[in-house]
C-alpha positions in Angstrom: 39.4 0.5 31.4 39.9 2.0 28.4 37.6 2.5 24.6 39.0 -1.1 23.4 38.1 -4.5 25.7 40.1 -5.6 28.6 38.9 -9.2 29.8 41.2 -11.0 32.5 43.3 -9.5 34.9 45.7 -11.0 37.3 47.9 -9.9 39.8 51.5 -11.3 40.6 53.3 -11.9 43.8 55.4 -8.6 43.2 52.2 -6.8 42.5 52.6 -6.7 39.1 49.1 -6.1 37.2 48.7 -8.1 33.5 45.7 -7.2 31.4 44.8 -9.3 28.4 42.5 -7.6 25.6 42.7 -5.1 22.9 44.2 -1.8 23.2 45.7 0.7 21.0 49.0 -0.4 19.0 48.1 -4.5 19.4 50.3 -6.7 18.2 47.4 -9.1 17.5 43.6 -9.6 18.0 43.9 -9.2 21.5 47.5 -9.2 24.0 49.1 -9.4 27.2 49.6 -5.9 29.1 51.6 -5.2 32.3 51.4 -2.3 35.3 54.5 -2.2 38.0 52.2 -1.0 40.0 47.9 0.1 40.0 49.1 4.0 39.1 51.1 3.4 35.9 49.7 2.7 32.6 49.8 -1.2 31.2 52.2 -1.7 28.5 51.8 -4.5 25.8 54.8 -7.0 27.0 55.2 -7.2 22.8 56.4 -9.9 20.8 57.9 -12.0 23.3 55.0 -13.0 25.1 52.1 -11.6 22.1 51.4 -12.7 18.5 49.2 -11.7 15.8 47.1 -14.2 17.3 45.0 -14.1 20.1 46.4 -14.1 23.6 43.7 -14.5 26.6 43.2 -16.0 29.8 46.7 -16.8 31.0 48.2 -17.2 34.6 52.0 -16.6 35.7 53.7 -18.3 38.2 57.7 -17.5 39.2 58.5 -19.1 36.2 55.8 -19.5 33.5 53.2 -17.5 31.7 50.1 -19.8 30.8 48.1 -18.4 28.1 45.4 -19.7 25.6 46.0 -18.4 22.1 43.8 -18.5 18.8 45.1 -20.0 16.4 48.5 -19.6 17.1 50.7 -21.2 14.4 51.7 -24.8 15.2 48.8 -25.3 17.4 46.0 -28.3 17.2 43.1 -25.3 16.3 41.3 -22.9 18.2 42.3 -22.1 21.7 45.3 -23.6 22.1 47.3 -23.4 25.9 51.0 -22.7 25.6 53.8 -22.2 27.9 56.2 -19.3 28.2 59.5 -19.8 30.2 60.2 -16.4 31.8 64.1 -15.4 31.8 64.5 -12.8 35.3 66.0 -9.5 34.0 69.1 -9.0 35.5 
């Protein structure tokens, strides 16, 4: 926890914990952060995966982050679900 708001967590099948809310240094109203592991400090996954609108409630699977965004440009309104296609580092 920190002094901003942190709303959904989730946990991936490498362990990887993702935090979506509002932190320090956001890109937008509120953004995707990730741990390696439950000792290190969530980063904001920046402009890739966050924009200056709002990015909540999302879910990742081995090849997609889900996430509902506010306003998002190019959306139909509101909450909007879009898709990310995650490229593995190599």
């Amino acid at each position: 926890n920190t002094s901003g708001n942190e709303w959904s967590i989730f946990v991936d099948s490498d362990d990887r914990l993702y935090i979506d809310g509002v932190r320090e240094l956001t890109v937008g109203a509120s953004d995707i952060y990730v741990a390696e592991n439950e000792t290190v400090v969530p980063v904001n996954m920046g402009t890739a995966i966050n924009s200056a609108a709002d990015e909540r409630e999302f879910s990742i699977t081995d090849r997609f982050v889900f996430v509902s965004a506010n306003k998002r440009e190019g959306g139909a309104g509101g909450y909007d679900l879009w898709y990310i296609v995650l490229i593995p580092a190599e």
